[in-house]
Each structure stands twice: as structure tokens, then as C-alpha cells.
N, C-alpha and C positions, 0 to 999 in steps of 0.2 A: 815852526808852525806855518811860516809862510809857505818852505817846501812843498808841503803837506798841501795846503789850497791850487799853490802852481801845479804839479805832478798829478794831484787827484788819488795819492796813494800812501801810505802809510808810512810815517818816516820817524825814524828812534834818533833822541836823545844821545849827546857824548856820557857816558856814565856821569853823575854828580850826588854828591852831598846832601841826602833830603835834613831841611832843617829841623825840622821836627826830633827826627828819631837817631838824625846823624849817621845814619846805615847810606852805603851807596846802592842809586837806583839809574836806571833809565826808563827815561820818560817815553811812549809811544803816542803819537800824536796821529789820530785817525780823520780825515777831512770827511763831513757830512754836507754832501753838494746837493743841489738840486737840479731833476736833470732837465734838460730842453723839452721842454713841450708848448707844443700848437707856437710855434716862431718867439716863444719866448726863450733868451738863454740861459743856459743853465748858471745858477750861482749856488755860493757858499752859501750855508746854513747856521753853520756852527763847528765846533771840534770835538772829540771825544778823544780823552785823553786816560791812559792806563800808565801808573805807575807800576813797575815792577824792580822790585829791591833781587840786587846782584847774589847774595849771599842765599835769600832762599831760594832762588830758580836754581844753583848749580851746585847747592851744598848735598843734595841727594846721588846729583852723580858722581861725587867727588868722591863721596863715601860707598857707593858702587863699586868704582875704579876701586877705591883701597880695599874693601873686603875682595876682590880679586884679583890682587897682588900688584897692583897697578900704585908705582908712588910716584908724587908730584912735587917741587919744591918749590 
């Protein structure tokens, strides 16, 4: 998160463990800044944060690739 406030720009997660569901996810962490105006600087607002689980983002194309003859081990 802190990246995220430094850079100004969107920064993911190392894959991990959500506890809940125990599926692996990455986490995307989005910084919501405020931006300079009339001589005041810009600052952090807040984060907006999107979880997205590994297995349903890439399990469509995986099975893409296999229905066209594409195999992965």
C-alpha cells in the first residue's frame, strides 16, 4: 500500500492465501490522491482495494488453451 501512495499508481499483491475462502488471490491496491489545487498539495485520500482470486481470472483460459489442443503441466 505504501507503493501505491509513493508512485501514485496501482500496485499488486504477491499472490497469498485469502483466509476466508483459502483460494489464492492478489490483492490490487489503487491510491485515491488528491490533487493540488490553488497552492494546496496534493494528498492521499484513501485506497481502493480489489481482490481478485488466481483460479477464476485464468481458469477460462486455461480451458481455452485445452479445448485447442494446448496442454500444460
Amino acid at each position: 500500500m505504501a507503493r501505491a501512495f509513493a508512485t501514485g499508481t496501482v500496485q499488486l499483491s504477491r499472490p497469498a492465501t485469502l483466509i476466508r475462502t483459502g483460494l489464492n488471490a492478489v490483492l490490487a491496491f489503487a491510491p485515491v490522491i488528491r490533487p493540488e489545487v490553488e497552492g494546496q498539495p496534493a494528498a492521499p485520500l484513501g485506497m481502493v482495494v480489489g481482490v481478485f482470486e488466481i483460479e477464476r481470472l485464468f481458469s477460462p483460459l486455461l480451458q481455452q488453451a485445452e479445448n485447442a489442443g494446448l496442454q500444460f503441466e
